[in-house]
N, C-alpha and C positions, 0 to 999 in steps of 0.2 A: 618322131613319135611312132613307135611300132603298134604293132595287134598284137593281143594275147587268145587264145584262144579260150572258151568261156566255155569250164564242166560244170556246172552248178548253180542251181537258182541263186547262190551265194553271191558268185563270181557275178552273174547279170547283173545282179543287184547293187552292184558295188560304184555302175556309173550313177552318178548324181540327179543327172539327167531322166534315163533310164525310170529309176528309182519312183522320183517326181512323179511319171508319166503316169506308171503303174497305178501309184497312191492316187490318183487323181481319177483313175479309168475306177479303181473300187469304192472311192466317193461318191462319183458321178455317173454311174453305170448309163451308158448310153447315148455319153458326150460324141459331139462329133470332131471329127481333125479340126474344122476350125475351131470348136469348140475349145479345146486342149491345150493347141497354141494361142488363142486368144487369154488363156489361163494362167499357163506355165510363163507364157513370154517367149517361148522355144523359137528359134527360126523354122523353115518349112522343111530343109532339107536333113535337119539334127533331128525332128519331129520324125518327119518319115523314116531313117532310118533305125530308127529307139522303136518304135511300132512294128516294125516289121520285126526287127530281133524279138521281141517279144511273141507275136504270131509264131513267130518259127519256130519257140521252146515252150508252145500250147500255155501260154499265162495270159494271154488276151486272145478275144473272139473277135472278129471285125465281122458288121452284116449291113450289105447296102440296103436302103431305107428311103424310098423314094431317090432324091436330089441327093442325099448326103449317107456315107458310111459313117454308124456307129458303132463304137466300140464297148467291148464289155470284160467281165473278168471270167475264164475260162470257166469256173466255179458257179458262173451264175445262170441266172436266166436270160434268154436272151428270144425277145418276144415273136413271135412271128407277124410279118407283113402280108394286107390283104388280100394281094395274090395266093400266097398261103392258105389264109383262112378257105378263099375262093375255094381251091382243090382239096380241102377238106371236108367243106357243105358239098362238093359236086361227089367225092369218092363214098361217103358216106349215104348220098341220095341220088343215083344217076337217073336223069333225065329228068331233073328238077330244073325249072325254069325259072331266068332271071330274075324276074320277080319275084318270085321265092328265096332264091339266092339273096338279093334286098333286103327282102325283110327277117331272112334268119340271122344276116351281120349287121342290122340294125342302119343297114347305108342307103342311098338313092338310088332308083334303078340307073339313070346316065352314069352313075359311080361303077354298080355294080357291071354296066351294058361296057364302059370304055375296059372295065380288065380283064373281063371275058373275052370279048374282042381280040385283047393283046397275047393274052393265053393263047387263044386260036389259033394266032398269027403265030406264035413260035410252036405251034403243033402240040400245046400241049393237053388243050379242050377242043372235041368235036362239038358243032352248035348246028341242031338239024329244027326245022323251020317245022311247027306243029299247030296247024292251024294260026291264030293270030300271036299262042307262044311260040318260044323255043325253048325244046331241050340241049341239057349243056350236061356232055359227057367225058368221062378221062379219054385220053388217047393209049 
């Protein structure tokens, strides 16, 4: 069995598999890999490599999500995760403090306190000690 080489969303389309995949990812916007093959039936390695041709010819998004990547249709929306959020409240209000931060995405502060933390740790928020708060700024 040879490869063909694939010019057109035509052509992608034409694996069955593939096809599936796609239908499935516009359904269910936001499933996850196991998600998809627990659906389609697919094996792991037919799965993976259908998602990835697809990624490659911008028809599906993949966005890690905590534990698990979800996948969406290039077209759509594709929500942002609260480390996100996080350096959105911080870019918008610097030197607004965790607490604050809490209560404008509506989470806990230990929620809020462990991904500020993790931000920090990959350099991407400065957190400078303000009396009993702390300010939390971009880098």
């Amino acid at each position: 069995m040879g490869y063909k080489r694939l010019n057109s969303v035509e052509d992608l389309m034409q694996n069955e598999n593939r096809y599936r995949i796609f239908s499935a990812i516009q359904r269910s916007p936001g499933s996850s890999y196991t998600d998809l093959r627990l659906l389609l039936g697919i094996k792991n390695g037919t799965l993976s490599h259908h998602l990835t041709k697809l990624e490659k010819e911008g028809l599906v998004r993949s966005k890690k999500m905590g534990m698990f990547r979800r996948f969406y249709p290039s077209y759509g929306y594709v929500p942002k995760d609260l480390e996100e959020k996080i350096m959105d409240v911080v870019l918008s209000k610097p030197g607004i403090s965790q607490s604050s931060v809490a209560k404008e995405l509506d989470i806990t502060r230990q929620v809020a306190n462990y991904h500020i933390n993790s931000l920090k740790r990959r350099g991407q928020l400065i957190v400078r000690k303000a009396g009993r708060n702390t300010e939390v700024f971009l880098r």
